[in-house]
SEDREN-474934 format. One record per residue (C-alpha): y, z, x; residue in three letters; residue number from 1. Coordinates in Angstrom, 1 decimal. Layout:
residues N
<atom py="Y" pz="Z" px="X" type="ALA" seq="NUM"/>
...
END
This chain:
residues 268
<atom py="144.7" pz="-27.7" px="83.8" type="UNK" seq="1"/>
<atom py="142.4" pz="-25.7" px="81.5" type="UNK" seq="2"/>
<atom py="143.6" pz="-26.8" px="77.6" type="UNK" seq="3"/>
<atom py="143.2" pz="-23.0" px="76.7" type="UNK" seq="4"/>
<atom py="145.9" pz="-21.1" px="75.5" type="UNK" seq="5"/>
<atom py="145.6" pz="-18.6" px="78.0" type="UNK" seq="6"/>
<atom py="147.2" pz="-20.6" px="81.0" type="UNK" seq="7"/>
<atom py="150.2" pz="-21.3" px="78.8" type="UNK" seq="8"/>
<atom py="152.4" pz="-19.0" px="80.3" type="UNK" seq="9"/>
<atom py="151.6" pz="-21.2" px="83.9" type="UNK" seq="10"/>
<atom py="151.8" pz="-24.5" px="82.1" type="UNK" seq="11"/>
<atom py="153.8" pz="-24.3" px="79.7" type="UNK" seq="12"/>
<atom py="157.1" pz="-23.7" px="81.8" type="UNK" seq="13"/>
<atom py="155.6" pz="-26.7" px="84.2" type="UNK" seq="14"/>
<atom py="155.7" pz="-29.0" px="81.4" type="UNK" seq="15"/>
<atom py="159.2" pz="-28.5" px="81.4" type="UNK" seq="16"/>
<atom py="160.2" pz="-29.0" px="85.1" type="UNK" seq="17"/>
<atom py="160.7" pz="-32.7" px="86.9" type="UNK" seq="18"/>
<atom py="157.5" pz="-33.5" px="89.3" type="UNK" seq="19"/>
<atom py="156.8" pz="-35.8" px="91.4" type="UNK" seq="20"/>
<atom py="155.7" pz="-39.6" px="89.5" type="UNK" seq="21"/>
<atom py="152.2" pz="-38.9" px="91.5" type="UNK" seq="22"/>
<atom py="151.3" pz="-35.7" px="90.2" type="UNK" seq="23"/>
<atom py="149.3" pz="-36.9" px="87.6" type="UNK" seq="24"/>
<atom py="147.8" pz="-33.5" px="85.4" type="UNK" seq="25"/>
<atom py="144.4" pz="-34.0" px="83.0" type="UNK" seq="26"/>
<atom py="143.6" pz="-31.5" px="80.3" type="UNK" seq="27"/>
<atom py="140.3" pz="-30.0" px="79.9" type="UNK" seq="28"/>
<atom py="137.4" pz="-27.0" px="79.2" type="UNK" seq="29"/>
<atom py="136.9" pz="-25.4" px="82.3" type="UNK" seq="30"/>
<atom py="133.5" pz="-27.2" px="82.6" type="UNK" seq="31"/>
<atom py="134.8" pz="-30.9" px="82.7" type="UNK" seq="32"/>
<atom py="137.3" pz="-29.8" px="85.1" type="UNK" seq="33"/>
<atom py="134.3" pz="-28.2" px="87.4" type="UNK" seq="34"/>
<atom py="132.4" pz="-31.5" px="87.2" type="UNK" seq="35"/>
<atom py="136.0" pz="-33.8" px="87.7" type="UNK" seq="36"/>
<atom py="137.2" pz="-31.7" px="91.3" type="UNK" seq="37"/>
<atom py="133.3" pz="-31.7" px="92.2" type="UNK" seq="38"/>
<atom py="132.7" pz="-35.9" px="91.7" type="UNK" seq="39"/>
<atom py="136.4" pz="-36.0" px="93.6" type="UNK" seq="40"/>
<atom py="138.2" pz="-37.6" px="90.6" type="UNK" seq="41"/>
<atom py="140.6" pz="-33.8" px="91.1" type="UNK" seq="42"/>
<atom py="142.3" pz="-33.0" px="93.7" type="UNK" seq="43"/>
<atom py="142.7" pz="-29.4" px="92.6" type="UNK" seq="44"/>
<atom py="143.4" pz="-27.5" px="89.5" type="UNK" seq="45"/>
<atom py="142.0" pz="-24.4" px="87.9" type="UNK" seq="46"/>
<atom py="138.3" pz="-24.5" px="87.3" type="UNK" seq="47"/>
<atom py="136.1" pz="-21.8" px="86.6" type="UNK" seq="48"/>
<atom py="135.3" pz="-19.2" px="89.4" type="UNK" seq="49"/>
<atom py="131.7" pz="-20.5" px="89.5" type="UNK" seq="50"/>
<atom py="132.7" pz="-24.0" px="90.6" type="UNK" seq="51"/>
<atom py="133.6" pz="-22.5" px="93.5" type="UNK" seq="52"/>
<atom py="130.9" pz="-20.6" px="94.3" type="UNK" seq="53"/>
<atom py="128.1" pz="-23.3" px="94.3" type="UNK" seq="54"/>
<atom py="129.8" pz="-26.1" px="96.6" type="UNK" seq="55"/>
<atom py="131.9" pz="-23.5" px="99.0" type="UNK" seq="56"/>
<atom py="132.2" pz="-26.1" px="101.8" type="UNK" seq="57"/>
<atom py="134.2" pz="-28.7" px="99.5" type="UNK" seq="58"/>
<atom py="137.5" pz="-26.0" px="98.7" type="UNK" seq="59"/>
<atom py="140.0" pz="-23.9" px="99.4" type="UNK" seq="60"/>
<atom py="141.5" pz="-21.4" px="96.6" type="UNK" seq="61"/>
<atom py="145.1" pz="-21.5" px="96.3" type="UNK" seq="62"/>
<atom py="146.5" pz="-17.8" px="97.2" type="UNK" seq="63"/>
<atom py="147.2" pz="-15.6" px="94.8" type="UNK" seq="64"/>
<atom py="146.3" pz="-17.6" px="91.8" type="UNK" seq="65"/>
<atom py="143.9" pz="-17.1" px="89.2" type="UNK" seq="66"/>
<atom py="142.9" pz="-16.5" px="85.4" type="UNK" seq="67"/>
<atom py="141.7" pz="-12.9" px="85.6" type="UNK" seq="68"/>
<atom py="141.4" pz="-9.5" px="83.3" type="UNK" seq="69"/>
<atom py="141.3" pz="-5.9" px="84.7" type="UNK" seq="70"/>
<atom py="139.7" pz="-4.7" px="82.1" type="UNK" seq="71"/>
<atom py="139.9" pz="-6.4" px="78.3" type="UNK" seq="72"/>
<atom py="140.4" pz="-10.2" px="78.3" type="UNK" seq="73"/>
<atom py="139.9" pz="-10.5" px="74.7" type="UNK" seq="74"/>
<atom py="138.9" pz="-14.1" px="75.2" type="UNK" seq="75"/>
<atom py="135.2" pz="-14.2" px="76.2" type="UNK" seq="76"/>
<atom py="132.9" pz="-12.4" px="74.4" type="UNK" seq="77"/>
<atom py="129.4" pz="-12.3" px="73.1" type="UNK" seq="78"/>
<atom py="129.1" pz="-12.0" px="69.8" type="UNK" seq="79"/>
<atom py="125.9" pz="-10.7" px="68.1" type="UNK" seq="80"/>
<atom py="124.4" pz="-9.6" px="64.8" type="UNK" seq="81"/>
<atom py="122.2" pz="-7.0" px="66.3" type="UNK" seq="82"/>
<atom py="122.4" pz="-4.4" px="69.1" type="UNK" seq="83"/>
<atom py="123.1" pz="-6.1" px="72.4" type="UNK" seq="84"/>
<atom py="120.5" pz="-4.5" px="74.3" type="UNK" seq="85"/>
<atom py="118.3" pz="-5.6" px="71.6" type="UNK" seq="86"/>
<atom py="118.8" pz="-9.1" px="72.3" type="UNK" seq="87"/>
<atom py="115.4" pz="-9.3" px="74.6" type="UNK" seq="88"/>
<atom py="113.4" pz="-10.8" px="71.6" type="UNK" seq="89"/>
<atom py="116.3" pz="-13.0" px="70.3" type="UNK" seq="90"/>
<atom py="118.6" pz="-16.2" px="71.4" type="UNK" seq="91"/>
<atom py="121.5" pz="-16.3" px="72.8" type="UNK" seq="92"/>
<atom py="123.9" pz="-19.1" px="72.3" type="UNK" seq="93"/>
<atom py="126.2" pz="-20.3" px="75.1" type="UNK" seq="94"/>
<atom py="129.1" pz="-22.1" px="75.1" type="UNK" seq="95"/>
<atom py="128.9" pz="-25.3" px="77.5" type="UNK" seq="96"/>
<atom py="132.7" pz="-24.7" px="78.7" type="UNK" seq="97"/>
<atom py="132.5" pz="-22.6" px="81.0" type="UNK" seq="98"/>
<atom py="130.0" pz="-22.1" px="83.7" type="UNK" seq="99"/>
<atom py="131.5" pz="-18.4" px="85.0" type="UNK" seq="100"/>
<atom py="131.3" pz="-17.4" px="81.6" type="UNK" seq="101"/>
<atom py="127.6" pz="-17.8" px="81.2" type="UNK" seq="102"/>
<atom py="126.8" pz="-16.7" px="84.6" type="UNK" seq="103"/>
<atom py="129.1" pz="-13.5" px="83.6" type="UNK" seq="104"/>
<atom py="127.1" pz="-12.8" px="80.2" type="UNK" seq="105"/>
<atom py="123.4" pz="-13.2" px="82.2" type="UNK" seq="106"/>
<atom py="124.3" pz="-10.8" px="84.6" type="UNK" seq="107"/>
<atom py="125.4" pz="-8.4" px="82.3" type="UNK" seq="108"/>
<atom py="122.3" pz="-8.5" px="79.7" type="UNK" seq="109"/>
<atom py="119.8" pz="-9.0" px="82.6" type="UNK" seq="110"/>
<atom py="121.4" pz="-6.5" px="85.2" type="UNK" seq="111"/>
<atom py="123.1" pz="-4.3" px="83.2" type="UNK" seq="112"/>
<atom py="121.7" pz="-3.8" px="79.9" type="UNK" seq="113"/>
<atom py="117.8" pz="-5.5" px="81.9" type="UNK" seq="114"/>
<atom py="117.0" pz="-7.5" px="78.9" type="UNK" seq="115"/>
<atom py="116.1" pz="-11.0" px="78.8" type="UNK" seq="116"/>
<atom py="117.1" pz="-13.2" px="75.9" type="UNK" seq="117"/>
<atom py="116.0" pz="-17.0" px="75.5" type="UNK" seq="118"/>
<atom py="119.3" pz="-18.9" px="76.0" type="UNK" seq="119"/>
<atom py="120.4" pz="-22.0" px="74.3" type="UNK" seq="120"/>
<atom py="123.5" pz="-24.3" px="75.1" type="UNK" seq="121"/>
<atom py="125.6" pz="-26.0" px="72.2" type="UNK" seq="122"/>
<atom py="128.5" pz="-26.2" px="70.0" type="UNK" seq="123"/>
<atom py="129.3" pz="-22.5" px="68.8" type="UNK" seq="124"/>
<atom py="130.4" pz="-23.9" px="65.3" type="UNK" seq="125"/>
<atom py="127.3" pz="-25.9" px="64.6" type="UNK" seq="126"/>
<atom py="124.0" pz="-25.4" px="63.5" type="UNK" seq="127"/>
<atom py="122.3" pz="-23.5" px="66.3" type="UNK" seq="128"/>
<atom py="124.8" pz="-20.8" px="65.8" type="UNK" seq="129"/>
<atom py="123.9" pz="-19.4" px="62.8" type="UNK" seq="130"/>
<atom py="120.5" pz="-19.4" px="63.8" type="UNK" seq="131"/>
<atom py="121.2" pz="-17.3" px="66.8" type="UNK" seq="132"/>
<atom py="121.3" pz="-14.0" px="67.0" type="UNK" seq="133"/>
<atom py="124.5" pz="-13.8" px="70.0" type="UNK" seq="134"/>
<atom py="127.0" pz="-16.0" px="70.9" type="UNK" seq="135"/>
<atom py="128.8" pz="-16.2" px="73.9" type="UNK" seq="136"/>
<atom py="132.2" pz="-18.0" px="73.3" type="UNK" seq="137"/>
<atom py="135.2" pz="-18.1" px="75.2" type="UNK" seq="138"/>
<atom py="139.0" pz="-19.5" px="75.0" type="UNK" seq="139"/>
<atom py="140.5" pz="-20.7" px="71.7" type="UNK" seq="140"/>
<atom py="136.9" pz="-20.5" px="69.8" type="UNK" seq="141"/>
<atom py="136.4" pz="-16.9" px="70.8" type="UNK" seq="142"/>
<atom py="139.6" pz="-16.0" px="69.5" type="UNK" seq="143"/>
<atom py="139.1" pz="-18.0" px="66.0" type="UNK" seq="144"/>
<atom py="135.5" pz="-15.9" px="66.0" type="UNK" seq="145"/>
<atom py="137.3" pz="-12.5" px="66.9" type="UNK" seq="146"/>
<atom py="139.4" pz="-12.5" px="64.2" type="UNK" seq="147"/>
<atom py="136.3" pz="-12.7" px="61.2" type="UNK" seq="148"/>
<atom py="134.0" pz="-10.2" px="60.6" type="UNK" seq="149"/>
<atom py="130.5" pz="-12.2" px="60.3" type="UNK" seq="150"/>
<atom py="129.2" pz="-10.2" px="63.7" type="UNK" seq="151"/>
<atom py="129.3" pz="-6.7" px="63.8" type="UNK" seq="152"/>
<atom py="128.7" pz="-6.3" px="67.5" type="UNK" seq="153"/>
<atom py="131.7" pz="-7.8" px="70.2" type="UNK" seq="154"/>
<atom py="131.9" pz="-7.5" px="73.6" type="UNK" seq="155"/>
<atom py="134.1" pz="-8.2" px="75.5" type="UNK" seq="156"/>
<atom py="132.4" pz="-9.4" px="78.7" type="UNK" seq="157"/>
<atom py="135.0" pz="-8.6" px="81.2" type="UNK" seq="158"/>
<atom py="135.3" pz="-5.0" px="80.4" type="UNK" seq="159"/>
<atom py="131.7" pz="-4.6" px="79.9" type="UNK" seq="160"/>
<atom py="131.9" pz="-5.9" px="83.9" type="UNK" seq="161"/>
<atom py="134.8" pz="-3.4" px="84.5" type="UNK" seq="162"/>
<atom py="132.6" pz="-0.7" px="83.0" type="UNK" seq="163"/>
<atom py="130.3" pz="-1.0" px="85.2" type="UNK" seq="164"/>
<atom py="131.8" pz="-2.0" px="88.2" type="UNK" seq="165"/>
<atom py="135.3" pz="-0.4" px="88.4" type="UNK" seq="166"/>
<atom py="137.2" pz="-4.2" px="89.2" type="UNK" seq="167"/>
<atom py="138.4" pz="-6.4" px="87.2" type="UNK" seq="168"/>
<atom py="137.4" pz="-9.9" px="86.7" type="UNK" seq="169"/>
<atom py="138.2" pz="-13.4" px="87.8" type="UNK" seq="170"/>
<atom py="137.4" pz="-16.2" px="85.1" type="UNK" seq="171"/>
<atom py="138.9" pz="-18.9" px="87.3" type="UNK" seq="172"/>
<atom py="140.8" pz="-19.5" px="90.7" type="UNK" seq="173"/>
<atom py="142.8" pz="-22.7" px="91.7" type="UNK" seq="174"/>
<atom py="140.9" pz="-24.7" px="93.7" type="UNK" seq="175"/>
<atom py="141.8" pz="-27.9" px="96.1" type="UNK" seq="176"/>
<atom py="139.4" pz="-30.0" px="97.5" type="UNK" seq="177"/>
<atom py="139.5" pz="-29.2" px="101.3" type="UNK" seq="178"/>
<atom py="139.8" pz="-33.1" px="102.4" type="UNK" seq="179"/>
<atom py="142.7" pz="-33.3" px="100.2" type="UNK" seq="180"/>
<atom py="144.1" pz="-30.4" px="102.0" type="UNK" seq="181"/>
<atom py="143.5" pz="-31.8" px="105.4" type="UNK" seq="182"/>
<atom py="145.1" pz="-35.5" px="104.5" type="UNK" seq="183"/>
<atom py="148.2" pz="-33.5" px="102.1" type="UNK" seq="184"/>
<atom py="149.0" pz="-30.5" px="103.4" type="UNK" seq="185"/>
<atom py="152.7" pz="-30.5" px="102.2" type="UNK" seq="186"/>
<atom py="151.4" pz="-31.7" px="99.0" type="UNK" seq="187"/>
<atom py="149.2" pz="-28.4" px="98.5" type="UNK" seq="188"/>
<atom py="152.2" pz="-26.2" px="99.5" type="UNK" seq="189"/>
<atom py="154.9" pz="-28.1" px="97.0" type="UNK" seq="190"/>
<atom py="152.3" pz="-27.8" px="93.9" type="UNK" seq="191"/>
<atom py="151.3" pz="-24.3" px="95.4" type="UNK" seq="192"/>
<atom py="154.9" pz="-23.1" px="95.2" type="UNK" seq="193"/>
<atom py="155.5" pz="-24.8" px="91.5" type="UNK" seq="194"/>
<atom py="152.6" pz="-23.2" px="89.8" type="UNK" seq="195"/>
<atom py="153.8" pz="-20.0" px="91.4" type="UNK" seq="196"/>
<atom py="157.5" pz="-20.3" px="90.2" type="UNK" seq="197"/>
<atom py="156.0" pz="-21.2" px="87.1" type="UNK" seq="198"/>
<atom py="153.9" pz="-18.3" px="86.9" type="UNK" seq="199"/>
<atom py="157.3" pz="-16.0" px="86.8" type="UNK" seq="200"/>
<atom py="159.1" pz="-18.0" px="84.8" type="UNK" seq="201"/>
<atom py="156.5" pz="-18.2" px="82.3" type="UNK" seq="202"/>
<atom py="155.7" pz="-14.4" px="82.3" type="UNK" seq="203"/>
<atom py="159.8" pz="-13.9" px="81.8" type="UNK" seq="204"/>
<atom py="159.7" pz="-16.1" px="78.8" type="UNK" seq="205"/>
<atom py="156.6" pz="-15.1" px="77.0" type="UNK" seq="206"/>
<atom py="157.4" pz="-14.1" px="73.9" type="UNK" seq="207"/>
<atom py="158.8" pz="-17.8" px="73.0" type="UNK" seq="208"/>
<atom py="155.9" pz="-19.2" px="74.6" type="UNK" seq="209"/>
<atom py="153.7" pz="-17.1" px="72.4" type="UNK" seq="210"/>
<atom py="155.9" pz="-18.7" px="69.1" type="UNK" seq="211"/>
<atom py="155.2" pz="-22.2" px="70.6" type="UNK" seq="212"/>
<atom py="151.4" pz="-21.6" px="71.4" type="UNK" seq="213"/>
<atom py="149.9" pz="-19.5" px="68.8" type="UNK" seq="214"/>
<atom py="149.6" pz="-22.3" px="65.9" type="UNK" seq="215"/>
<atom py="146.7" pz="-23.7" px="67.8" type="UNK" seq="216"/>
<atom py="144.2" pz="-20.9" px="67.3" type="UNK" seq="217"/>
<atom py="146.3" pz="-20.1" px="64.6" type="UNK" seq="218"/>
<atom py="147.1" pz="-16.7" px="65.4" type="UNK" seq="219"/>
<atom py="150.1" pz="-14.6" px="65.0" type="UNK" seq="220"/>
<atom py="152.9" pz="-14.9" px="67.6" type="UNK" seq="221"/>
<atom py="152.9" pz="-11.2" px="68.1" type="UNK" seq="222"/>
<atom py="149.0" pz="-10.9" px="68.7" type="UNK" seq="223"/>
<atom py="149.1" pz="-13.8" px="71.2" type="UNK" seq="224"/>
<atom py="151.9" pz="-11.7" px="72.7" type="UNK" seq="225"/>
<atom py="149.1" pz="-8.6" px="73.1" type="UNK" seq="226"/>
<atom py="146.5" pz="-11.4" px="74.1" type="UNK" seq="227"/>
<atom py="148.5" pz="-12.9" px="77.1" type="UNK" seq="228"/>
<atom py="150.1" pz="-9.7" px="78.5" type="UNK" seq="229"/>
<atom py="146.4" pz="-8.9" px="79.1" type="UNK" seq="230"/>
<atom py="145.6" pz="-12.0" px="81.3" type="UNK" seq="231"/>
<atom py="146.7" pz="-11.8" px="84.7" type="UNK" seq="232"/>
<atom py="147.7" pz="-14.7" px="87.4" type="UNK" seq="233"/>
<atom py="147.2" pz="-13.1" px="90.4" type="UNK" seq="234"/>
<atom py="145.1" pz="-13.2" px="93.5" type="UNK" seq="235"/>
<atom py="145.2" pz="-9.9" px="95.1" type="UNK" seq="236"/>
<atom py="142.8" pz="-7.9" px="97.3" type="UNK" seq="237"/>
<atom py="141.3" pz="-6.2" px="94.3" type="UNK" seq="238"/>
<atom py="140.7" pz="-9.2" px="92.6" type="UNK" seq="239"/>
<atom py="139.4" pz="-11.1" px="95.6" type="UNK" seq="240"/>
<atom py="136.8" pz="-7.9" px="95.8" type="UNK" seq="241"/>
<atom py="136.0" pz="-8.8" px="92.1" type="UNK" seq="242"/>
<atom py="135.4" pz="-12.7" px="93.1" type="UNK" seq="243"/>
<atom py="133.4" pz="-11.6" px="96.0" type="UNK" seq="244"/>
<atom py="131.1" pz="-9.0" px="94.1" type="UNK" seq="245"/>
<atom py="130.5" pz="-11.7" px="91.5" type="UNK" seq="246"/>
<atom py="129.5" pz="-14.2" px="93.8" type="UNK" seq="247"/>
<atom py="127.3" pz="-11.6" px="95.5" type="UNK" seq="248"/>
<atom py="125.2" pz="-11.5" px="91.9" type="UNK" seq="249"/>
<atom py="124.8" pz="-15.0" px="92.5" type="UNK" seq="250"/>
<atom py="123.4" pz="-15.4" px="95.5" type="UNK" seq="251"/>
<atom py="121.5" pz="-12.9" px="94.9" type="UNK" seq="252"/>
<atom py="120.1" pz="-14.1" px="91.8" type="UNK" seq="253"/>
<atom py="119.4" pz="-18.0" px="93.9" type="UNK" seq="254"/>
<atom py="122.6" pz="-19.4" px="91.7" type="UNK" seq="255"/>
<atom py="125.1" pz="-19.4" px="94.1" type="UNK" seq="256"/>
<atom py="125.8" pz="-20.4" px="97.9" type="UNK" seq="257"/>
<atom py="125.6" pz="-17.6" px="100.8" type="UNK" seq="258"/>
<atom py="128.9" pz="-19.6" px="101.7" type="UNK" seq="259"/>
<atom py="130.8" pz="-18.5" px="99.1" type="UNK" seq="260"/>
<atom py="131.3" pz="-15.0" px="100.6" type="UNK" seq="261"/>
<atom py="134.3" pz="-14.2" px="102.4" type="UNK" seq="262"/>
<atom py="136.3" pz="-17.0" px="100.4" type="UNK" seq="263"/>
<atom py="138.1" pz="-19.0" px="102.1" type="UNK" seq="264"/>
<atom py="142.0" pz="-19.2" px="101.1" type="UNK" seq="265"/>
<atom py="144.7" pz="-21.7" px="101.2" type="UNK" seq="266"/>
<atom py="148.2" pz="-19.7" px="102.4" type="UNK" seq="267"/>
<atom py="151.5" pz="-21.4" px="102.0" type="UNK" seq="268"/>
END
C-alpha cells in the first residue's frame, strides 16, 4: 500500500477489518512498491501506473481500482521559480517516488509546453532543491510545499494533462502479478472484493478519516477534506482511455512496452 495520505480513505477502513493471518501488507513510496511487485517479493498492491506499463506480461490490473484525478489532484505538482515554459535552459528536480509522475511532468514540458530541461533525481528538501529552478514533488511533500509561498509558479500536473487532453488521469492502478493470479485465483477475488468494500466505506466516512490523517502533512482536517474528495478510486472506461493515452506517450517516446495497450484486466 502506497504510505501517502491519499489512499487513506481505501486503507484506512481496511486497517480496521479482520483479514486473513496471510495477508501480510508493506508500506511504501510508490517506487519501492514498483521495484518489490516487479523482483516478485508483492503479490499485488497499488504501484504507480508506469510499473505497469514497462513489464505488461507480468500483471493484471484489479477492475475498477485506481488512484486517479479528473482534473486537479492537488498532489503532484511541479513547482518552479520561473515561467514553466521557460524551464529549457534550467533543471528540473524530480522526486525518485514515483515513476508515473516523472514520466507525467516530461511529457508535459517536452510535448506540451516542447521544452527540454536538464533533469536531476533527489531528495526535494535537500540541497539540490534550492539550486533548481522546478521541482516536481508528489504525495505528502507536495502538499507540505503547496502550502508556502517560496515558488511563484504551481502546476498541477494532472490538470495541466486534463487541459490538454480532455481525460483525466491515473497516478496508479492495483496490480497482481499474473502467476499469483493463476496459482490464487480466489485469493485475488477475496482481496479484490475487500479493497472495494473498503473503498465505500471509506468514502462514507471521510470526514473522520480526514481528522485521523491530516496530522501527518500537518494540514487542516477540513482542507484534507477538499484534498481527498478530489482523488478518485475508480476504474472506468474514461479512465482506462486516460491509462491507455498515457501509455501511448510512452511507447511512443521508446519508455514503455507496445504490450501495454489494450490493458489487460482482472474481473471478479
Amino acid at each position: 500500500m502506497v504510505n501517502f495520505i491519499n489512499t487513506a480513505p481505501i486503507y484506512e477502513t481496511w486497517k480496521t477489518r479482520e483479514h486473513p493471518q496471510d495477508w501480510h501488507v508493506f508500506e511504501a513510496p510508490p517506487s519501492t512498491l514498483n521495484q518489490m511487485l516487479a523482483n516478485g517479493e508483492l503479490d499485488l498492491g497499488f504501484v504507480s501506473s508506469y510499473e505497469y506499463c514497462v513489464r505488461p506480461e507480468e500483471y493484471k490490473l484489479l477492475a475498477d481500482l485506481s488512484i486517479s484525478a479528473n482534473g486537479s489532484v492537488g498532489s503532484v505538482f511541479l513547482f518552479s521559480r520561473v515561467e514553466p515554459k521557460l524551464l529549457g535552459d534550467h533543471t528540473v528536480l524530480l522526486s525518485g517516488q514515483s515513476e508515473t509522475s516523472i514520466s507525467l511532468v516530461k511529457i508535459i514540458l517536452e510535448e506540451f509546453f516542447h521544452v527540454h530541461p536538464q533533469y536531476v533525481v533527489g531528495n526535494v528538501n535537500g540541497r539540490k532543491a534550492e539550486e533548481a529552478q522546478g521541482i516536481l514533488a508528489i504525495g505528502d511533500e507536495a502538499l507540505r510545499l503547496s502550502a508556502g509561498d517560496e515558488f511563484p509558479y504551481k502546476l498541477d500536473l494532472a490538470e495541466v494533462w486534463c487541459q490538454f487532453t480532455n481525460l483525466p488521469f491515473v497516478f496508479a492502478v492495483c496490480a497482481v502479478r499474473q502467476e499469483f493470479c493463476r496459482k490464487n485465483p480466489e485469493t485475488v477475488i477475496a482481496i479484490h472484493n475487500e479493497f472495494l468494500y473498503c473503498r465505500g466505506e471509506g468514502r462514507a466516512r471521510l470526514e473522520s478519516i480526514c481528522a485521523d490523517v491530516a496530522p501527518r502533512i500537518p494540514m487542516h482536517p477540513d482542507e484534507c477534506y477538499v484534498y481527498l474528495r478530489a482523488i478518485e478510486y475508480d476504474l472506468g472506461e474514461r479512465k482506462q482511455k486516460a491509462l491507455e493515452t498515457f501509455f501511448q506517450y510512452l511507447i511512443d517516446r521508446g519508455e514503455a512496452s507496445p504490450l501495454s495497450v489494450p490493458l489487460k484486466i482482472f474481473n471478479r
